[in-house]
C-alpha positions as CSV (number, residue, x, y, z in Angstrom):
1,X,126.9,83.2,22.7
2,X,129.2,81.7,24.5
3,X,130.6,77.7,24.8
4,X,127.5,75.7,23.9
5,X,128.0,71.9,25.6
6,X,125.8,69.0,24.8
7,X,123.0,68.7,26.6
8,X,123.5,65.3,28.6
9,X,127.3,66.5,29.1
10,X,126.0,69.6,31.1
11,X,123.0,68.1,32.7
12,X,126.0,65.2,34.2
13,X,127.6,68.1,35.8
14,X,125.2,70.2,37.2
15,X,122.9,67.7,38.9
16,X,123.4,64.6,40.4
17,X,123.0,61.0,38.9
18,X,119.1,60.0,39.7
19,X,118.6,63.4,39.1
20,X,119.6,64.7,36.0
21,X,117.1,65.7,33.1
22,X,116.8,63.6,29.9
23,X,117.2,65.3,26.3
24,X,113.7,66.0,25.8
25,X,113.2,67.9,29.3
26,X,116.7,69.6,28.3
27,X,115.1,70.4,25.2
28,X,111.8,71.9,27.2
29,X,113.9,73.8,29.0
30,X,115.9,75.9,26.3
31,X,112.7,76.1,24.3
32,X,110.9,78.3,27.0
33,X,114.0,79.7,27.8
34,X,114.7,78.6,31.3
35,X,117.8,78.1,30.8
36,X,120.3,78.8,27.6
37,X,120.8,77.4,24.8
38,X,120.4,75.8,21.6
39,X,118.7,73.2,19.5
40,X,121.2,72.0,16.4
41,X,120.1,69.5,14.1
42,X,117.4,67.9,17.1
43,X,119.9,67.7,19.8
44,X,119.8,70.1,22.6
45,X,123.6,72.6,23.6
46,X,123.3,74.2,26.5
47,X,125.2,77.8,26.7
48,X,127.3,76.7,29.6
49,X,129.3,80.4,30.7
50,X,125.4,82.0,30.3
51,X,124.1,79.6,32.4
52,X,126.6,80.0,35.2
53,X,126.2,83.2,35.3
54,X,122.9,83.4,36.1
55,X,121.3,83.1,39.4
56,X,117.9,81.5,40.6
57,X,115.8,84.1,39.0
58,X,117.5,83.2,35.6
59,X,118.6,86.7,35.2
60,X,122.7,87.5,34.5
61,X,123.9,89.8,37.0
62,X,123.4,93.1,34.5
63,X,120.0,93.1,35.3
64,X,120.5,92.1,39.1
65,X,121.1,95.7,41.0
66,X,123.1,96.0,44.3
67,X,122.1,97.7,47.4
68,X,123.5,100.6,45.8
69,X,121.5,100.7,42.6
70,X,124.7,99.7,40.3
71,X,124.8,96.4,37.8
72,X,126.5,93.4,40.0
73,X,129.9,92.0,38.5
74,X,130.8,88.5,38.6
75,X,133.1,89.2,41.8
76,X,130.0,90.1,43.7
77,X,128.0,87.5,42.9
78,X,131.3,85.3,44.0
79,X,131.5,86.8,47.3
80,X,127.7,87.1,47.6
């Protein structure tokens, strides 16, 4: 596990204001495991170095294979 963040504290830097997701739809989300985290005591942490590691397809880059049939690292995914 790595840095859990409060919920509204990551939602206010990954989207913009207008935009962002409440607490409940934060909790939806790490429920059916869209994105990761955890619920403590009612209030939603969202695993913030899993998250940006992931991509789209909610998969970390492990499980994402090159061209070349080897696991991405983080400087491919950096350099696309």
């Amino acid at each position: 596990m790595g840095k859990l963040v409060r919920g509204t504290t990551w939602a206010k830097e990954q989207f913009e204001k207008g935009s962002r997701p409440g607490r409940d739809k934060i909790i939806e989300w790490i429920t059916a495991e869209h994105i990761p985290g955890q619920i403590i005591a009612g209030e939603p942490y969202v695993d913030a170095d899993r998250f940006a590691i992931r991509d789209h397809t909610g998969q970390t880059p492990v499980k994402l294979s090159a061209n070349d049939n080897r696991p991405r690292t983080g400087i491919d995914l950096l350099v696309g």
